[in-house]
C-alpha positions, 0 to 999 in steps of 0.5 A: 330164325324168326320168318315173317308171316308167309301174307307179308307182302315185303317178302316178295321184294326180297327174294328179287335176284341180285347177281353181279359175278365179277364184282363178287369174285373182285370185292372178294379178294379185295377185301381179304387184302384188305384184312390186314393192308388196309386194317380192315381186321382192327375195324371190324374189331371197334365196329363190333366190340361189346355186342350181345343177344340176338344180332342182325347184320345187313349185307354180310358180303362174304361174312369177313365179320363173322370172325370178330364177334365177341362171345357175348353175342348168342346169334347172328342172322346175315342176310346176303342177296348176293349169290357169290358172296352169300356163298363165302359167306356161308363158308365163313360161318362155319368158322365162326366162333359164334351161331351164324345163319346166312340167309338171301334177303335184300335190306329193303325187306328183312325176311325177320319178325319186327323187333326180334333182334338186340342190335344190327350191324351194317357194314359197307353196305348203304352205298348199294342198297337201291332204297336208303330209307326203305332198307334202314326203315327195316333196320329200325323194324327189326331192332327192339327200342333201344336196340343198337345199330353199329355201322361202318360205312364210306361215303361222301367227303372230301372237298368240291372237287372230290365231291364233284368227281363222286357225284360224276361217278355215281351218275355214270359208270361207277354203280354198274361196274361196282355191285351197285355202289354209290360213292356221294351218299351220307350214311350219317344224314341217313340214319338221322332221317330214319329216326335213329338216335345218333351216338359217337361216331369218327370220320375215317380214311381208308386207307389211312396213309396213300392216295385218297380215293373217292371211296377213302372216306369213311365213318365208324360209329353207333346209333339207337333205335329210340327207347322212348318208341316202348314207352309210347306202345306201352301208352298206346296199349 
């Protein structure tokens, strides 16, 4: 795996411990549940479908998308700071059909060499990152230009009233009880900022029929790291 520089200062930042057991232990079984409940599996599917190279994915959980990648990828770094998790996540890439190193990093400062990777995937994971801007800066590090960044992300929707009750939530017990997680953020309006080029993506419910639930709303799509970033460091040079 390509490390950092051992002076880099970010590498400090990512080995800051995230602990949350019992969120680990419940968001574990839940998902597995979810595989085929909720066709989480077919999502992981479409999430992933069509990638290649080298592949950096935030976030991995407990690595339930290690078993959808396609053959044309050559490797995958997953980068978990979730202790239980990153755990199963392990044990899950063993399983896999493609090279998997799991490794303990927060998405606010990847322990990988700038634009080392073909493309990333972020997965259920912005609602939880303590720095949006900082974490998908790092994702834009890390990609070549032109690098592609998949993602599968719930967040805010619905409307006032729903908006409303994830705002309440997220001001109060939802976070602490739930790893961190944030229902009322736009994933979408995220990458834009962070200078991403936004590709087609689709607004979802999960699940798809039942009650909707603050965190139901979902969207799946691509983005890029802009190709013309290349041509400017070729200019610059």
């Amino acid at each position: 795996m390509p490390l950092r520089s051992p002076g880099s200062g970010s590498v400090k930042a990512a080995r800051a411990p995230v602990h949350h057991p019992l969120f680990a232990r419940y968001y574990a079984r839940v998902s597995v549940s979810a595989e085929t409940r909720m066709g989480m599996g077919a999502i992981r599917d479409r999430l992933l479908a069509g990638l290649s190279g080298r592949v950096v994915e935030i976030g991995a959980g407990n690595g339930l998308n290690f078993a959808h990648y396609p053959s044309t990828v050559s490797e995958v770094v997953a980068l978990e700071p979730e202790r239980g998790l990153r755990q199963l996540a392990v044990e899950n890439a063993l399983r896999a059909e493609v090279p998997v190193d799991v490794v303990p990093a927060a998405a606010e400062a990847l322990p990988v060499k700038s634009e080392a990777f073909d493309a990333a995937v972020v997965s259920l994971v912005l609602c939880s990152v303590r720095d949006v801007p900082r974490a998908l800066a790092e994702v834009r590090r890390v990609l070549r230009p032109g690098g592609v960044v998949r993602f599968f992300e719930h967040g805010r929707g619905g409307g006032p009233a729903m908006t409303l009750t994830q705002r309440l939530l997220d001001r109060t017990l939802w976070p602490p009880l739930n790893g961190g997680c944030h229902l009322a953020r736009d994933p979408v309006a995220a990458l834009r900022a962070a200078g991403f080029e936004l590709g087609p993506y689709r607004r979802l419910l999960m699940p798809e029929s039942g009650p909707t639930l603050p965190t139901s709303y979902c969207v799946l799509g691509t983005a890029w790291r802009p190709p013309a970033e290349e041509a400017a460091a070729d200019a610059d040079a």
